[in-house]
ZAMIGU-792192 format. One line per field, with one value per residue (C-alpha): z, x, y; residue in three letters. Coordinates in pm, 1 decimal, m for minus. Layout:
w: [Z ...] .
u: [X ...] .
v: [Y ...] .
rest: [ALA ...] .
END
This chain:
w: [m3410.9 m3099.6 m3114.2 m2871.4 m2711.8 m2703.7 m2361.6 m2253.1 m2236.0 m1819.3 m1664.2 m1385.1 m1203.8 m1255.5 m1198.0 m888.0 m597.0 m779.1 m714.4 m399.2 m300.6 m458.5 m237.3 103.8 163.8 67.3 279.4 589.3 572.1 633.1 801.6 1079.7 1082.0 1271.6 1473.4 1649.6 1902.9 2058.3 2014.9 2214.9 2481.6 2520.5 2574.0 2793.0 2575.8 2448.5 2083.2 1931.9 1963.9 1689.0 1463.8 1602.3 1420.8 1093.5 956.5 1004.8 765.2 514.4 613.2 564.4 215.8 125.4 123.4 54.7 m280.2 m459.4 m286.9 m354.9 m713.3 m785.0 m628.9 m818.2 m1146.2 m1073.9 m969.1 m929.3 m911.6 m767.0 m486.0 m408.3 m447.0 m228.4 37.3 42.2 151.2 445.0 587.2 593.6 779.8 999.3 1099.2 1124.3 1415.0 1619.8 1589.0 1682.9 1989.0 2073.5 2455.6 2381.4 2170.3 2087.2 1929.4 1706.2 1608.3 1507.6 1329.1 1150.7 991.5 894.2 744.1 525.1 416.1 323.8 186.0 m77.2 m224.6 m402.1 m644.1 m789.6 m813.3 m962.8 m1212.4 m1326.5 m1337.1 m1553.1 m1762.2 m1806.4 m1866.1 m2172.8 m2303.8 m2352.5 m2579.4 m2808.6 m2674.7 m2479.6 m2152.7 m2186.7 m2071.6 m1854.9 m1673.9 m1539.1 m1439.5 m1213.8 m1042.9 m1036.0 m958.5 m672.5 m482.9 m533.7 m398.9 m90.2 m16.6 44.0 216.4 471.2 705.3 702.9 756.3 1021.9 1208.9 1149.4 1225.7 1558.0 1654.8 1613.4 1716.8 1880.6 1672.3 1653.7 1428.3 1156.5 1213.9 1170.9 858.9 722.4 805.7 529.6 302.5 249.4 300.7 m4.3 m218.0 m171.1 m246.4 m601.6 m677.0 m775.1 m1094.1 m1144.0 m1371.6 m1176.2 m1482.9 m1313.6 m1402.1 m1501.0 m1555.9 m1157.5 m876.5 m605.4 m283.8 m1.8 m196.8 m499.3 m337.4 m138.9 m498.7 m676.6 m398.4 m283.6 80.1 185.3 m4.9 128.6 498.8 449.0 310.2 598.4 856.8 699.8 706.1 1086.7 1166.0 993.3 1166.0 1556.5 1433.9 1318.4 1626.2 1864.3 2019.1 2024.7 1726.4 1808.6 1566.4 1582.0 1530.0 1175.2 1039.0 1144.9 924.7 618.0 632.0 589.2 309.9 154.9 167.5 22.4 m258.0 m322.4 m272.1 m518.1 m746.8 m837.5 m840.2 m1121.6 m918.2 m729.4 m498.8 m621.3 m941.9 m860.4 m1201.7 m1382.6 m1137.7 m1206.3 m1570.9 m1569.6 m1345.8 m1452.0 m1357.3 m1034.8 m1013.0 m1036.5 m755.2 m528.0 m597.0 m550.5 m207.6 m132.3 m243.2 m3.9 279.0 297.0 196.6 518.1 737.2 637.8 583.0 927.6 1170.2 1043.8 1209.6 1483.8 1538.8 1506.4 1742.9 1982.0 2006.8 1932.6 2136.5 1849.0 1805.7 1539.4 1338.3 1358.0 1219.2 938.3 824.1 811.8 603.8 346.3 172.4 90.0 2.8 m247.9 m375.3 m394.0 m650.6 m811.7 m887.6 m951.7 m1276.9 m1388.0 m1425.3 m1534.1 m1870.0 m1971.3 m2131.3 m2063.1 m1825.7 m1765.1 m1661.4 m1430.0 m1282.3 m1215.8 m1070.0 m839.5 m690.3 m653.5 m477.1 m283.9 m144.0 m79.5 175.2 351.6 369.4 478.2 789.1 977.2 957.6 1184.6 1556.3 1827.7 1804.2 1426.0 1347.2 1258.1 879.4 828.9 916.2 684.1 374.1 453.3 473.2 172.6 m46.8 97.7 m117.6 m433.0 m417.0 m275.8 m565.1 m828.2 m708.0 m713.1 m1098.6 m1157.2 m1055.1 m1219.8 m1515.9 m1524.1 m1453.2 m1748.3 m1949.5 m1824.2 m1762.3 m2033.3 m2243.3 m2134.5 m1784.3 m1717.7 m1412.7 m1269.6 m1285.8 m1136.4 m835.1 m760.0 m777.5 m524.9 m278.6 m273.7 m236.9 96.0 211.8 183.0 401.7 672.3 721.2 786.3 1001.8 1259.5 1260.7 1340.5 1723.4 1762.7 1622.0 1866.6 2139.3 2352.6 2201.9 1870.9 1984.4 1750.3 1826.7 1692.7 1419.3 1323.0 1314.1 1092.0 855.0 878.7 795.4 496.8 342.4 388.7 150.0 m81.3 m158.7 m270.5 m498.3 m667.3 m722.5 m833.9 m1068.2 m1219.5 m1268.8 m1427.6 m1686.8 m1779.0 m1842.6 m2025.0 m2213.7 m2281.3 m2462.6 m2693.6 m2824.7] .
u: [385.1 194.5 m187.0 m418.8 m613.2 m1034.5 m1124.8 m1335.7 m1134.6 m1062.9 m942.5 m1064.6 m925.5 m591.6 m697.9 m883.9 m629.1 m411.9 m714.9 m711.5 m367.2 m344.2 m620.7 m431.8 m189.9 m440.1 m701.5 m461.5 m369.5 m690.8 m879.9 m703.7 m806.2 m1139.9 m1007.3 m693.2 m880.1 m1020.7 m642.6 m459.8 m769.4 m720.7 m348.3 m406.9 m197.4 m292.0 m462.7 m127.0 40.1 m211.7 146.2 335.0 97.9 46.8 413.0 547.2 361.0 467.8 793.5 778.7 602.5 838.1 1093.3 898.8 748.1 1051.0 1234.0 945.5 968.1 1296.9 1308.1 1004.2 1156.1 1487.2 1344.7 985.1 717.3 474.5 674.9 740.1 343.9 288.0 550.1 388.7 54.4 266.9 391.2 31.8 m59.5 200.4 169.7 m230.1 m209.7 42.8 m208.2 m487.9 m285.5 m73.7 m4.3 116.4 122.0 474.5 379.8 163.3 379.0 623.0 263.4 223.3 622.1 566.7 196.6 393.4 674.4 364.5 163.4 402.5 430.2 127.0 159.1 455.4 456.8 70.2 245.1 537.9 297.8 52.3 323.1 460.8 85.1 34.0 418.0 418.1 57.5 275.0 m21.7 m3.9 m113.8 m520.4 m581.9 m922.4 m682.6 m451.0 m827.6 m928.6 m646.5 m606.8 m986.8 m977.7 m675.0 m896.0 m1196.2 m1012.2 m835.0 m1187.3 m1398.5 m1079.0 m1248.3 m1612.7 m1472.0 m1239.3 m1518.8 m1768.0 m1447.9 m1385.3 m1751.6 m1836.9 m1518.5 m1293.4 m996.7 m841.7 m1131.7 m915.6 m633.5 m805.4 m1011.1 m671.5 m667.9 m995.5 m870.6 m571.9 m658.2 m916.2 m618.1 m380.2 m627.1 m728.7 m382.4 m319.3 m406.4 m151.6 110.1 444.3 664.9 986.1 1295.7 1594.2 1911.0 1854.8 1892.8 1727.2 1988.6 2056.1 2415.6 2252.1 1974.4 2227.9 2448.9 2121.1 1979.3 2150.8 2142.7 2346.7 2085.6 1848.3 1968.1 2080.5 1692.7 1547.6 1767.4 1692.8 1308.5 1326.9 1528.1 1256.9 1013.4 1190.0 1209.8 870.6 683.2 969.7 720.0 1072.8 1321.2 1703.6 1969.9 2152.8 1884.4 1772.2 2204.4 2252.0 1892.0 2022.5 2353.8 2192.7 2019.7 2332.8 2503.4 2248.8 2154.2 2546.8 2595.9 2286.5 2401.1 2723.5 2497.5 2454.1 2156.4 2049.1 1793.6 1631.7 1759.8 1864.7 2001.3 1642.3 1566.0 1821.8 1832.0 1435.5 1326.7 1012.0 921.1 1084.6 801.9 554.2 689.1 721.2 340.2 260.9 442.6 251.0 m109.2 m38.5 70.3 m280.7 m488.9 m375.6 m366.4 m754.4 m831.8 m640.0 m732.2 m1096.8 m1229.0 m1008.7 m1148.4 m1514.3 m1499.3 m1282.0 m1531.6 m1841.2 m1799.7 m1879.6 m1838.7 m1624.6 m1909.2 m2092.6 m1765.2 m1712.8 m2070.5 m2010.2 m1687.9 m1886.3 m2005.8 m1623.8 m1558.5 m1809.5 m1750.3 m1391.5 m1409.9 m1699.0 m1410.1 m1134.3 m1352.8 m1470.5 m1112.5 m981.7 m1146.3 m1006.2 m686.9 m692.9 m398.3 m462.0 m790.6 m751.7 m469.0 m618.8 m954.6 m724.0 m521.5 m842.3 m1042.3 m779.7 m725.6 m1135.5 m1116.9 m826.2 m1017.6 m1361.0 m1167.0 m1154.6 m1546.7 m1570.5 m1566.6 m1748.2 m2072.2 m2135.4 m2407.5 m2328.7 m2475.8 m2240.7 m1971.7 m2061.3 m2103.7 m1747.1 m1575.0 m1796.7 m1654.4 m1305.2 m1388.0 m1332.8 m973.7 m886.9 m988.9 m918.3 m568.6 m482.4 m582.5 m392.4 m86.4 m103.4 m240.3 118.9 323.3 227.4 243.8 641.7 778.4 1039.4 919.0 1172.1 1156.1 756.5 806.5 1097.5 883.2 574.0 783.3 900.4 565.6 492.6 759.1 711.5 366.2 445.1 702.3 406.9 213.5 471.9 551.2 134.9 131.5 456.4 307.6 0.8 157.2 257.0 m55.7 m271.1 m74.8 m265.3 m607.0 m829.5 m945.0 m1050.8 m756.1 m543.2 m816.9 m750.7 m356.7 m399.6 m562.0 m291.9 m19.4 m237.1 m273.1 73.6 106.8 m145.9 74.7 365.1 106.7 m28.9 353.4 469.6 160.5 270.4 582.5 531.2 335.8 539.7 766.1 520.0 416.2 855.1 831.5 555.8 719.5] .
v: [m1336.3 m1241.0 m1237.9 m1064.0 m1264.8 m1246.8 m1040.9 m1311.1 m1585.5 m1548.6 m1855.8 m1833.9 m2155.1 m1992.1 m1641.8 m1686.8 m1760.6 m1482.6 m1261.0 m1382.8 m1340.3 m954.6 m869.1 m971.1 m686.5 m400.3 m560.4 m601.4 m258.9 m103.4 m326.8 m260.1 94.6 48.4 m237.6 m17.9 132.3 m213.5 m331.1 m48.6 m99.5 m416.9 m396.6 m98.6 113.3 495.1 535.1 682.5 314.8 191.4 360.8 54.7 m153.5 71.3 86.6 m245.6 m393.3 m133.7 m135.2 m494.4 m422.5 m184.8 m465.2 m731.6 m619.6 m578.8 m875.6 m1106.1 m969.6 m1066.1 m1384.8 m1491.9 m1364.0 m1577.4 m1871.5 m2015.9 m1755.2 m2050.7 m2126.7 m1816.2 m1721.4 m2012.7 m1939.0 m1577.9 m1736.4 m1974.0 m1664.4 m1527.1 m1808.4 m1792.1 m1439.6 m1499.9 m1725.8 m1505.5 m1231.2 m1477.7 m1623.3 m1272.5 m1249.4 m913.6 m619.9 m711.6 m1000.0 m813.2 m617.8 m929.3 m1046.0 m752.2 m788.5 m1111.4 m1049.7 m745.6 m1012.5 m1259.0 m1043.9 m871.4 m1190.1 m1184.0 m934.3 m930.9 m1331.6 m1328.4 m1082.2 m1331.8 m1620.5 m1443.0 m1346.2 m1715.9 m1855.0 m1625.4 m1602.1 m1970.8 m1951.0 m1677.2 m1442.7 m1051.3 m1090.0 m981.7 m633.7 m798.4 m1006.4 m724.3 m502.0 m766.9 m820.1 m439.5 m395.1 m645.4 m484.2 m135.3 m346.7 m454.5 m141.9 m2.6 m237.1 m305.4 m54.3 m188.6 m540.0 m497.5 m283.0 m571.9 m839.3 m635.3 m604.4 m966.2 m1169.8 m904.0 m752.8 m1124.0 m1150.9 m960.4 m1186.4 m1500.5 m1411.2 m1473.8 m1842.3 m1972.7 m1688.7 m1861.1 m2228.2 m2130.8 m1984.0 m2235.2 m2523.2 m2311.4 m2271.2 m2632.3 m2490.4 m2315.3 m2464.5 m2464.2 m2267.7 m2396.6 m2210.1 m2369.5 m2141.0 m2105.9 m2380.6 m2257.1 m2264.6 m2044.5 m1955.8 m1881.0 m1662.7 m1453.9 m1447.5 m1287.4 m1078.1 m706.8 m816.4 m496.4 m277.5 m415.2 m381.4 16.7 38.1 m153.9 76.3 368.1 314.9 195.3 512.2 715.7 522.5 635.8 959.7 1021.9 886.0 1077.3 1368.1 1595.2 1586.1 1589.9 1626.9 1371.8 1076.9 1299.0 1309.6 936.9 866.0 1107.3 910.2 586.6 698.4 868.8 551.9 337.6 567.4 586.4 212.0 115.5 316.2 77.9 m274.8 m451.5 m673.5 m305.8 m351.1 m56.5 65.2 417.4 468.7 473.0 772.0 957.9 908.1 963.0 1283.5 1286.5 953.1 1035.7 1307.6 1073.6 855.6 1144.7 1233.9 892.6 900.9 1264.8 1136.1 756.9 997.5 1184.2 878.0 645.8 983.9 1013.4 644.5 558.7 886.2 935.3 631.2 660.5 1018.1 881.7 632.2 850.4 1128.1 1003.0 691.7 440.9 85.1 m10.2 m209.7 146.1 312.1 19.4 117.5 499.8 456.0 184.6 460.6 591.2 297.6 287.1 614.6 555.3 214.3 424.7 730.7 481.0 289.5 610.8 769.9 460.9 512.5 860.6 910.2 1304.7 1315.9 1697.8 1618.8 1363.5 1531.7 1837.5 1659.0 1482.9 1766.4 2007.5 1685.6 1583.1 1984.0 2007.0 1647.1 1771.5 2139.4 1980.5 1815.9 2132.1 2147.4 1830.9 1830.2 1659.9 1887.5 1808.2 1544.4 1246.1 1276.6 1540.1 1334.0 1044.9 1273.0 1473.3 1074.0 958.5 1307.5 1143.8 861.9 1073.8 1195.1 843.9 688.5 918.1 988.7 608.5 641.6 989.5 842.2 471.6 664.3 912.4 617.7 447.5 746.8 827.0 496.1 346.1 60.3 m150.6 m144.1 m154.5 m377.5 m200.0 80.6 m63.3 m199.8 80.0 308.2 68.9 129.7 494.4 420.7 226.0 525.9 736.9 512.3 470.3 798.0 880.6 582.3 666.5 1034.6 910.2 788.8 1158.7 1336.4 1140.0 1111.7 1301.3 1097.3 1127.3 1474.5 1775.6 1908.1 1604.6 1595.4 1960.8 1905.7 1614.3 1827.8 2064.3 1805.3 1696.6 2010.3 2117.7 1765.7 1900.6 2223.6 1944.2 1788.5 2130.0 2214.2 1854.4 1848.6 2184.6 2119.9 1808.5 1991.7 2228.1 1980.6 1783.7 2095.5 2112.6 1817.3 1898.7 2261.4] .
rest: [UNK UNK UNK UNK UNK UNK UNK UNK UNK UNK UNK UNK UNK UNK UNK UNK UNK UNK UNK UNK UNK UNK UNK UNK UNK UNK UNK UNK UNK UNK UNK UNK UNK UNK UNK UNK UNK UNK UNK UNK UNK UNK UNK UNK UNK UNK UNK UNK UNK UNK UNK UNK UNK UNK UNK UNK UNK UNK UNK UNK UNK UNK UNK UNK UNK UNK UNK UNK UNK UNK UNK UNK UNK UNK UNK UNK UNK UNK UNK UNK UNK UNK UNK UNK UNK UNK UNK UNK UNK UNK UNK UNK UNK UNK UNK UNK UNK UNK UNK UNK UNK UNK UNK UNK UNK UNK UNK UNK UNK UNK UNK UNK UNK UNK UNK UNK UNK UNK UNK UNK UNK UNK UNK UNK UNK UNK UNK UNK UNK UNK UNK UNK UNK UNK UNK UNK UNK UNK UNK UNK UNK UNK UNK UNK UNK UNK UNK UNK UNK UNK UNK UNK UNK UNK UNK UNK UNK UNK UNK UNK UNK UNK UNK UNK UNK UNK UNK UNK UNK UNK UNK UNK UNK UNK UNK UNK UNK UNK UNK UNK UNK UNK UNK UNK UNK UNK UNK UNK UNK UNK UNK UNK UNK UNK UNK UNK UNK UNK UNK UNK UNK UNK UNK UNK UNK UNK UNK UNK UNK UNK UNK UNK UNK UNK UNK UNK UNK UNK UNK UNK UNK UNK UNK UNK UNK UNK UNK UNK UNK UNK UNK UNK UNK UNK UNK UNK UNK UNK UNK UNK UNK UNK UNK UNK UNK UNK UNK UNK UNK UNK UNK UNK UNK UNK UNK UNK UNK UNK UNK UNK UNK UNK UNK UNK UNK UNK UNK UNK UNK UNK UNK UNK UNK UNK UNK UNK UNK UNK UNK UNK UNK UNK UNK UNK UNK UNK UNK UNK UNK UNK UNK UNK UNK UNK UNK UNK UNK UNK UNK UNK UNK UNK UNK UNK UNK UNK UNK UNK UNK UNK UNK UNK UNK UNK UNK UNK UNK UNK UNK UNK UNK UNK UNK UNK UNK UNK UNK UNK UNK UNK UNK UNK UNK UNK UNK UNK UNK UNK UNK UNK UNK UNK UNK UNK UNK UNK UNK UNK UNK UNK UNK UNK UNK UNK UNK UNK UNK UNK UNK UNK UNK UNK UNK UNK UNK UNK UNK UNK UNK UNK UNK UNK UNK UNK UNK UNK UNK UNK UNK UNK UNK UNK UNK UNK UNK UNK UNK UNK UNK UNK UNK UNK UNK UNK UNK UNK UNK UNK UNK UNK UNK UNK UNK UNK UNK UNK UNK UNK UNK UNK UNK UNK UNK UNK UNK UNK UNK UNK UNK UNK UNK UNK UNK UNK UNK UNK UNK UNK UNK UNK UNK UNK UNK UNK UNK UNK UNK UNK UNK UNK UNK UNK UNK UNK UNK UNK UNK UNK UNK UNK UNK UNK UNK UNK UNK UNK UNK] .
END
């Protein structure tokens, strides 16, 4: 029989470099946000290259997470936890030592790749740890490790400003290098859980892993990626990208070992909804949580430490909205509070230009903080409400994927919105692009439930 454990019983020697590692992808992603501007400066490049940097890491993520996932599931999830935080390291000094912007971009890939390690291996291991006491994994566990990637997610901006203002933007490079040193000397105390129907070789890994799945994803994404930062469309670039994804969808669709199990979306719309929301809701969040600073120090010729204390406040407000929705089981409610808050941010944006003071500014990003936080809620909150019992991780894995695609398409457009500079004007169009995404999310959330309301009659 399985017994619940007591709530208080945290150990924290092999929590803590779990914590530590969760916290590394969300806080890489959005630190750089007030550090791009000092990068494309110093490599002479305009503001709208900063996209180069955004969406390789999710890109990389995108991949990663479910890769990392599966690997850790088939053979050791410590080693692969541990050869997550090697490729952090790794990528950490490139972007330290990076002669050129090209090699931060090749930093950024490999910090995506390390990074997505983390979670899914963390999630494995805590799994093991409590299967083999006959005990449910304690609901306290999975909130701090949720809590802290919230946490990070937030204070990225305010760190990398303070990083860049202090050290330079390599500063938020090398922060990497104790973080990880600290995690990898706290995980010695983590029990290896060794599996033993697999032998880890290069044969077997390449036996268990959809390596043609996973290159029709990867092309796909990097074709969406040209397209997106392209300042003209063409036709043929857009049929080429559709046909990639045609063929993957069709070829996942016959794996047994499916990179990404097509087959649970199409036998579950409804969760699909939720993915697509989840995809809509990421989209705004990095357009704000990337162009706002970017805007701010563009116009109102700020340094980035100055910018990283303006956005603290969202990110208080933000953690603040996330606990507080994290405790209600209303799903109407929380819904509907996200959609309207999300539609008021994107609305205040047009109120902001160069002439407006710089108080008004902070409390328009600090109401940002709301929809942020309550969105990332709203959608955990469906997921868990629509995914099967059986396939919980599946599910999980993939709401982060679509999560990521949501992110990379607001970081390549991005490179085009700004291409001309982080002017009102670019400002104003962002807004435009978010709202247009807030239209998808009133009409996803209402027809969600109406089917919801289906199943009750």
């Amino acid at each position: 029989m399985v017994r619940e454990p007591p709530k208080e019983c945290i150990d924290w020697p092999f929590t803590l470099p779990l914590v530590l590692g969760t916290m590394m992808n969300p806080l890489n992603s959005t630190m750089l946000s007030t550090a791009l501007t000092s990068i494309c400066n110093s490599f002479a490049r305009g503001i709208s290259s900063g996209a180069l940097l955004i969406t390789p890491l999710y890109i990389a993520s995108a991949i990663g997470q479910p890769l990392m996932g599966k690997l850790a599931d088939i053979y050791n999830p410590k080693l692969i936890n541990r050869l997550g935080f090697v490729l952090i390291l790794i990528a950490s000094v490139i972007g330290v030592v990076a002669p050129s912007f090209g090699w931060l971009i090749v930093s950024r890939v490999i910090l995506g790749l390390g990074t997505s390690a983390a979670y899914p291996s963390a999630m494995a291991l805590v799994a093991q740890k409590y299967q083999r006491k006959g005990m449910t994994i304690p609901g306290n566990i999975l909130g701090i490790i949720t809590i802290a990637s919230q946490v990070s997610t937030v204070i990225g901006p305010m760190l990398g400003g303070f990083l860049t203002q202090i050290s330079g933007w390599r500063g938020i490079f090398f922060i990497n290098v104790p973080w990880v040193l600290c995690a990898l000397y706290f995980s010695k105390n983590i029990p290896s859980g060794k599996r033993k129907q697999q032998k880890t070789t290069i044969s077997s890994v390449f036996k268990n892993i959809d390596i043609i799945g996973i290159g029709l994803f990867a092309t796909s994404l990097v074709l969406l990626m040209i397209i997106l930062t392209q300042h003209h469309l063409s036709v043929a670039p857009i049929g080429i990208t559709i046909l990639f994804f045609i063929f993957f969808i069709l070829w996942e669709r016959k794996q047994t070992l499916a990179f990404i199990d097509i087959r649970l979306l199409w036998h579950q719309p409804s969760l699909l909804l939720v993915y697509i929301r989840t995809m809509a809701t990421n989209y705004v969040m990095y357009l704000l949580l990337y162009g706002l600073p970017q805007w701010v120090e563009g116009t109102k010729n700020m340094s980035p430490a100055q910018t990283g204390l303006i956005m603290f406040p969202m990110s208080i407000i933000s953690a603040t909205s996330a606990m507080l929705t994290s405790r209600s089981n209303n799903l109407f409610r929380v819904n509907t509070v996200s959609v309207v808050t999300i539609g008021m941010a994107c609305s205040f944006i047009f109120l902001l230009n160069q002439t407006v003071p710089i108080w008004i500014i902070t409390l328009i990003i600090m109401f940002t903080g709301v929809p942020v936080g309550v969105n990332l809620m709203a959608n955990q909150l469906s997921l868990g409400a629509e995914a099967p019992a059986n396939q919980i991780g599946i599910s999980f894995g993939l709401y982060r994927t679509f999560g990521y695609l949501g992110a990379i398409v607001s970081g390549a457009q991005l490179k085009t919105i700004f291409h001309k500079g982080a002017t009102d004007t670019s400002l104003h169009l962002l807004g435009w692009f978010s709202l247009v995404s807030c239209i998808l999310l009133v009409i996803l959330y209402l027809f969600s439930l109406r089917k919801r309301q289906g199943k009750r009659e």
